[in-house]
N, C-alpha and C positions, 0 to 999 in steps of 0.2 A: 504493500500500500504506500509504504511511503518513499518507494522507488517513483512510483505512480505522479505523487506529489512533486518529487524534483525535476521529473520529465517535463513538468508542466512551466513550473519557474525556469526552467533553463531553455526553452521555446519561445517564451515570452508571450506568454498567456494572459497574463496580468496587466501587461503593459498597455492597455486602454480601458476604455469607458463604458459600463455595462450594459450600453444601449448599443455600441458602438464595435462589438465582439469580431475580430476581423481572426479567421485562422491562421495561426504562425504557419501551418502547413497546407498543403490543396495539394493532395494527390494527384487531381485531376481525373481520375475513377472517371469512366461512364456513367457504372452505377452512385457517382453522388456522395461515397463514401468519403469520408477522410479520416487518417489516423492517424494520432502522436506516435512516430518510432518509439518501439520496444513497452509500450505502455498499456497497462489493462484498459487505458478509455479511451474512446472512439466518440464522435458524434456524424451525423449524418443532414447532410445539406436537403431544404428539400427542393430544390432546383437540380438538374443534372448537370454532370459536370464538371467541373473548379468553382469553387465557392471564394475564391480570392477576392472577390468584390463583397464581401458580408456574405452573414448566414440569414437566413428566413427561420430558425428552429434548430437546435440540437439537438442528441437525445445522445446519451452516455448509455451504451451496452455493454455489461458487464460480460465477459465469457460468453461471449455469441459468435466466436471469428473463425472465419476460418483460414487456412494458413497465409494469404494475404493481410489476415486481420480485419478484414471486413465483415461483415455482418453478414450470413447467406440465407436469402430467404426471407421467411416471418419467422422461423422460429418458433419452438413451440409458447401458444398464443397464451393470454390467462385464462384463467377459467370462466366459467358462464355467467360467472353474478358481475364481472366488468366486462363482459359483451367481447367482439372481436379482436384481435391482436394487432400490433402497426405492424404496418407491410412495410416493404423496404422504401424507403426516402419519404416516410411519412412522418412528420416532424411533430415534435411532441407538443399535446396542446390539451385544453381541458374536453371533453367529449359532452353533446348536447343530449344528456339521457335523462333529463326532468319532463315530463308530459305533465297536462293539466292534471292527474290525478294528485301526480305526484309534488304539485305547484301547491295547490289544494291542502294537502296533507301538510307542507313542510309550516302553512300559513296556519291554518287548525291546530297542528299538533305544537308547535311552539306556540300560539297566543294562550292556549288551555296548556297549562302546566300548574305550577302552584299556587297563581293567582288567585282564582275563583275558589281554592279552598284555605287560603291563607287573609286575604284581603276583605273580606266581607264586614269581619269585625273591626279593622282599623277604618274603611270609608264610614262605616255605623258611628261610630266613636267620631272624627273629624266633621261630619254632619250631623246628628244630636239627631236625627229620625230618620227610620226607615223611608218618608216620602221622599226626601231629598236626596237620599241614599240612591233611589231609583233612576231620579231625577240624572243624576251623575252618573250611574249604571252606562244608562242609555247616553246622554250626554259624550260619554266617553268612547262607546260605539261608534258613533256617529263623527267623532272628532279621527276615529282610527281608518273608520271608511274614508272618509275626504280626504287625508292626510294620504292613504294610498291609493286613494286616484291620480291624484299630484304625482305621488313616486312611479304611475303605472305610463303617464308621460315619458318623465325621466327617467325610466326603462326601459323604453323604445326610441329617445331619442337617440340614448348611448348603451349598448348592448355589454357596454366592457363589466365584468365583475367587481364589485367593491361600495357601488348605493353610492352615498352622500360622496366617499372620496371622488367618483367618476365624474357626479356631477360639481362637489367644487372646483376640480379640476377644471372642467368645461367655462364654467360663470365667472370664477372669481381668478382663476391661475394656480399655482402651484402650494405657495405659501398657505393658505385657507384649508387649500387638499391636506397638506402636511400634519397641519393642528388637530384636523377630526382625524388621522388616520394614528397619533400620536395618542392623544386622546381615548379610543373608541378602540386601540390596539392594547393599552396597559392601563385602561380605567374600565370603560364602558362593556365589551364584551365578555372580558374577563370575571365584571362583579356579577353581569345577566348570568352567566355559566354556574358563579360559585352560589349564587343567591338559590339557584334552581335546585344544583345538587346539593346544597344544604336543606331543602326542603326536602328534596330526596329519603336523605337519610335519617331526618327528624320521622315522617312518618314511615318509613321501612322497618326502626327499630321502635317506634311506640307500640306496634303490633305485636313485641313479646313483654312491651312492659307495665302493665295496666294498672300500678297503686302508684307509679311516682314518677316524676320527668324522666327522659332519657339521660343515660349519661353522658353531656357534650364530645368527650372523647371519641365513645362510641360513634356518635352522629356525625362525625368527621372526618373517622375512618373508611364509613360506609359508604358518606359522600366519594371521598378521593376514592375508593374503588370504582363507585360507579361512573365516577369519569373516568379513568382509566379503560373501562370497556367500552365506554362510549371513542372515546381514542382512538381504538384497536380499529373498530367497525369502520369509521369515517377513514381509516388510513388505509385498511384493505380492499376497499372497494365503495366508490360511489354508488353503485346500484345496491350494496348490501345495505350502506347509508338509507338510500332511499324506499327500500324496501322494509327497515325496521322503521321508519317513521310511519310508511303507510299503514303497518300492524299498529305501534301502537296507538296512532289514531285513531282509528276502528274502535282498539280497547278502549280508550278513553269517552269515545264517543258514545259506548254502551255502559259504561259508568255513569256520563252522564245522566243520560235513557235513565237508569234506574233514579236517580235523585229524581228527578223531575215527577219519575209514574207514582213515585213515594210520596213527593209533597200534592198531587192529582188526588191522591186516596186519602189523605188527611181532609184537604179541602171538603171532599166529598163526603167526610166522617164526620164537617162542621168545626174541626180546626182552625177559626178564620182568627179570631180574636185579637192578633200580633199587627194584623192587619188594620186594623181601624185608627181611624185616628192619627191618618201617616206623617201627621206633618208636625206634629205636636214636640216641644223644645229644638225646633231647626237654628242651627246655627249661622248667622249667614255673614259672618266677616269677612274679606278678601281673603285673608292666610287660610282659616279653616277651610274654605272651597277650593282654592289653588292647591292646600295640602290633600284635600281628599282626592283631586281630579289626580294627582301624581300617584295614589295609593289604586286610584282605580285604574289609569293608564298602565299602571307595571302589570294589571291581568291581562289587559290588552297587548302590552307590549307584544313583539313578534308580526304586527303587522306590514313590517317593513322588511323581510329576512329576505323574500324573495327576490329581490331587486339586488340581493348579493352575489346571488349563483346565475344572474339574467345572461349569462356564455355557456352555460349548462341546460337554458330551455332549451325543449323545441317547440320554435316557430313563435319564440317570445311575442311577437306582438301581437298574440291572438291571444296567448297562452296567460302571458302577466297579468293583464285586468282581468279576464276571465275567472282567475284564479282568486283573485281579490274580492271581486263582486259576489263570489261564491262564497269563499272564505268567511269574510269580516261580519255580513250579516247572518251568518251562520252561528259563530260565535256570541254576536252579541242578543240573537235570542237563548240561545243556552245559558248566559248567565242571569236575562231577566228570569228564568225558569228556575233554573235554580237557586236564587235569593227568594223565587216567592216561594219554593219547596225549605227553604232553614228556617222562614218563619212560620210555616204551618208547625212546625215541630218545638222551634227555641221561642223565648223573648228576646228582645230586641237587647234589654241588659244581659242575658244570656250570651249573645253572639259577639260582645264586645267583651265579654271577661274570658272566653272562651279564645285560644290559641290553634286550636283543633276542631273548626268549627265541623268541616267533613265526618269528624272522627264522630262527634257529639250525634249527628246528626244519624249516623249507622248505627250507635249504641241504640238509641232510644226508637228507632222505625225497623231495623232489620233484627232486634232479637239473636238468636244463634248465626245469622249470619253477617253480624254486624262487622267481621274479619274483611268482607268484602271494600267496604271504603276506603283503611288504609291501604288494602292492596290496587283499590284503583287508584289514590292520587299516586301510591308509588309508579305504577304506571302509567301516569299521564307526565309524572315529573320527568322520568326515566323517559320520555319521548319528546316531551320540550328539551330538554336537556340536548338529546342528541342533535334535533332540529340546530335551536342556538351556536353552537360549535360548528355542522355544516358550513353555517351562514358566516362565521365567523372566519373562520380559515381563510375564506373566498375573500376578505377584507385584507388581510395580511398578504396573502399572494397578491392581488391588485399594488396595494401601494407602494411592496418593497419591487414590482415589476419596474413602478418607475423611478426606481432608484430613492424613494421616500423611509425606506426601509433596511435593514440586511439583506444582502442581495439573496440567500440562499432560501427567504420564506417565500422567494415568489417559485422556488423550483417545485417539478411535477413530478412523482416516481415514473418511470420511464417503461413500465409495464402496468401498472394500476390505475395512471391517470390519476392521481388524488395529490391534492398540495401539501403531502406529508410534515415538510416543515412546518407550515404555517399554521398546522390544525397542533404539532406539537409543541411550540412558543405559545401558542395561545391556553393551551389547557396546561403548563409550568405555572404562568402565570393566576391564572383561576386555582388550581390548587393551592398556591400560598396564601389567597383570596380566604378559601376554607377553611385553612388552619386559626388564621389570625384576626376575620372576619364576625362580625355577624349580620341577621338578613337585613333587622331594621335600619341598621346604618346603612348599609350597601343601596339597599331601597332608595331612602333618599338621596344621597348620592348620587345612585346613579339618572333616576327620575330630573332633577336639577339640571343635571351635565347633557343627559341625551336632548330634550326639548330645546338646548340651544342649537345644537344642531338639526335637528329636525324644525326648527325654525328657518334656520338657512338653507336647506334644501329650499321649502317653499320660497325664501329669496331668490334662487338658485333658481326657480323655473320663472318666475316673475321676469328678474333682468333676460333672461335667452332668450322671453317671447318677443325683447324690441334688439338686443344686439345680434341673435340667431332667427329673424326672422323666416329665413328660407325652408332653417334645418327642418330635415325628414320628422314626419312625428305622424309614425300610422295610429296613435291613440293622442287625441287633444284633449284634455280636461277645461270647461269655462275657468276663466281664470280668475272668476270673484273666489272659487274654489281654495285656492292658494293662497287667497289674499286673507279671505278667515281664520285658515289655517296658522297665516305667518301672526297676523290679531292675537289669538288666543296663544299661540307660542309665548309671544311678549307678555303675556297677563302671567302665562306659567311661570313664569323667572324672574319677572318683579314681584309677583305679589306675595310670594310667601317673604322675601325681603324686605320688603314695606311693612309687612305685619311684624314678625319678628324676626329679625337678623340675626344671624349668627355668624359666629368665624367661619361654620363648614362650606359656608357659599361666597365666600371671599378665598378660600384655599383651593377649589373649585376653580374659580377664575382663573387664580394664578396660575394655576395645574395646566390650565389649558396656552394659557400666554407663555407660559418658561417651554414650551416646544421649540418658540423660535432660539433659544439657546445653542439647539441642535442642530434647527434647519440652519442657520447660516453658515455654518462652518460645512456639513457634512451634507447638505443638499444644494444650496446654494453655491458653492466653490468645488463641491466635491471632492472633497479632503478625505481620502484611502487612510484609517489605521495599516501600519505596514504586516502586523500580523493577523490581518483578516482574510485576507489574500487563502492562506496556509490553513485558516480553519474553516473556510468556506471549502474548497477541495476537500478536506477529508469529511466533511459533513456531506458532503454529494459522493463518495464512494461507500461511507459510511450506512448511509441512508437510500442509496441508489437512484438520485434525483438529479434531472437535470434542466435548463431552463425550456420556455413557452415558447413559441414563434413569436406571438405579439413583441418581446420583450426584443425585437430583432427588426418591427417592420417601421 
């Protein structure tokens, strides 16, 4: 391996700019091959020929050669759950294996994770009644529909992988892209991840422990493993990826089913009582409303995930809204159903002392099978959980493509198609999230930090409808659409500051300003650490990854 490494420095590999990647060597092959003498890696031009003029795509094969050291053939391909194997001069790139089912699924199964069974009691609590609880329910639906109308624009206007970074790229330039991708890479994704699978493993292990809290240890460990398998899956195969999302959405979705047909039978048993009277000590200050729309927004959250992986649709601009328009009002009748199913069962002071509201809710309605609640939010977590990370991955490949990043998170494995690096910097990250974390903080947090940017998006398509007027846009949204959007954005991030301020949204800010520390030196000048060079090759031999076309054209 690390003969491998000095072949590479002593060719002069390193000696340019990683947009810029020009082969120290050109065979000149027919077949388009080229190879570093005497060394295990290879890449492959996907133009025929001499690649002396730049590559279009590389792809590093490991032990594929044959005694020329080319590549022969396809080689035996991966297995069925990543679809067919690269042929020869087919350069390495993310493959379009999301359909609408599966568009559908990643939106459902990441907005329903811990939310709807963590949140109901803190919106209750920051609104003083169940009316306005609702009020906000829906309110909050309706703000995640709009909001991904806007992004279903912005992901047809720009098909690239990464959401807000593609689009601030586009609107605003480089420096804006940098902050969210800084940002949204070691704050924002990271905390969605740890906050889920610490929900996770709160209700996986309350299911053996019924007289007294979990042990936080315990609930920590359980999390880090189940991201750890979440990991595995999104590393070894997109399709296996998308395939456990589409299970356990299904599960999740027959969990709900049951909540709902429970709180239907109560109703009908004349359980209305919780019900009356819905508006009695509502709270209506700006902090408490803008606090609860943030508590209700993170059940919503996830309705922007798809606009991550929008190089992995097919036939995005049918497929992105499609999938939304399904999506979003999907969920957000599930959760009016099932907040009126906890109060056919709880009191309303019940569901705010209560941490476990799901939990409470299966004790007292399903009897001997009350085991089933915890085992469904664990399966709805365990399926947001993987969604999130998908989505996440696709943000760290995007940004460090364009040189915003380490260069090695935007590489592909070279037989699995999956952005291995990126999906494993991101979950390092959320793991230390778990250990040293918890939800409520994270919550807010992250709630605060995301709506700034999700405010700039909707900026973000505002300014491109008069400086891009021509650009392709097979999905237009009216643009009062946006303009609401970007409205209530700014009410979201003043107002809880106006009411009460605190340090965490002034550390926040900074969080996001101290990015430019980095960007000027190491994006703006592009200023090489000299030992990065040396641990970016062994981490692509290591890991078997090499870079995307895009990252070429």
């Amino acid at each position: 391996m690390f003969d491998d490494i000095k072949d590479l420095f002593d060719c002069g590999f390193f000696n340019c700019n990683q947009k810029t990647h020009k082969t120290p060597y050109s065979t000149g092959n027919n077949n388009g091959c080229n190879v570093l003498k005497e060394s295990g890696i290879q890449w492959r031009g996907s133009r025929g020929g001499s690649t002396a003029n730049g590559l279009n795509g590389i792809g590093y094969g490991l032990d594929q050669r044959n005694g020329s050291g080319c590549q022969e053939g396809t080689g035996p391909g991966p297995d069925e759950l990543e679809g067919p194997g690269p042929t020869e001069n087919d350069p390495i790139h993310l493959k379009r294996r999301v359909g609408l089912v599966s568009g559908v699924a990643l939106i459902v199964g990441t907005m329903i994770g811990s939310g709807i069974f963590v949140s109901p009691s803190g919106l209750l609590e920051r609104t003083g009644s169940i009316g306005m609880s609702f009020v906000i329910w829906m309110a909050c639906g309706l703000l995640s529909l709009l909001g991904a109308l806007s992004y279903a624009e912005l992901g047809t206007m720009n098909t690239s992988s990464g959401a807000e970074y593609a689009y601030f790229m586009d609107a605003f330039g480089p420096s804006p892209a940098f902050l969210f991708s800084w940002a949204s890479t070691l704050v924002l994704k990271p905390s969605q991840m740890a906050i889920i699978c610490l929900s996770f493993g709160k209700y996986a292990v309350e299911a053996f422990v019924t007289e007294c809290e979990p042990p936080e240890i315990v609930v920590k460990m359980v999390a880090l493993l189940a991201m750890i398998v979440i990991l595995y899956v999104n590393c070894y195969s997109v399709n296996l990826a998308t395939s456990v999302q589409n299970v356990f959405t299904a599960a999740k979705l027959v969990a709900v089913l049951i909540v709902i047909l429970g709180g239907v039978y109560k109703i009908f048993d004349g359980n209305t009582q919780h019900l009356k009277q819905p508006f009695a000590n509502t709270q209506y200050s700006i902090g408490n409303i803008a606090t609860a729309f943030y508590t209700g927004l993170w059940a919503y959250d996830g309705w922007n995930n798809l606009n991550y992986v929008t190089e992995e649709i097919k036939n995005p601009s049918k497929n992105l809204p499609r999938s939304i328009i399904i999506g979003i009002p999907l969920v957000t009748i599930c959760y009016a159903l099932i907040n009126v199913s906890y109060l056919t069962v709880m009191s309303p002071m019940e569901m705010m002392t209560s941490e476990a509201v799901a939990v409470v809710f299966g004790n007292r309605l399903l009897g001997v099978m009350a085991w089933l609640m915890p085992l469904s939010v664990t399966i709805s977590t365990f399926g947001s959980a993987n969604g999130t990370l998908f989505a996440a991955g696709r943000l760290c490949f995007a940004a460090s493509r364009e040189g915003h990043l380490l260069d090695i998170l935007s590489y592909v494995h070279v037989r699995r198609y999956t952005p291995g690096p990126g999906l494993i910097f991101h979950s390092i990250i959320a793991g230390a999230m778990v250990l040293y974390g918890t939800i409520d903080s994270l919550i807010d947090f992250f709630s605060f930090t995301a709506w700034i940017f999700y405010g700039g998006a909707m900026l973000a398509l505002i300014v491109m409808r008069y400086t891009k007027p021509n650009y392709p846009r097979p999905y237009k949204v009216p643009l009062v659409i946006p303009c609401i959007v970007l409205l209530i954005s700014i009410y979201l991030i003043i107002g809880p500051i106006i009411d009460k301020p605190t340090i965490e949204y002034l550390y926040a800010a900074l969080f996001i300003l101290g990015g430019m520390i980095f960007y000027i030196p190491f994006v703006h000048y592009n200023y090489r650490v000299p030992c990065m060079d040396g641990v970016t090759v062994f981490l692509q031999l290591l890991l078997e990854v090499a870079p995307t076309t895009n990252m070429f054209d």
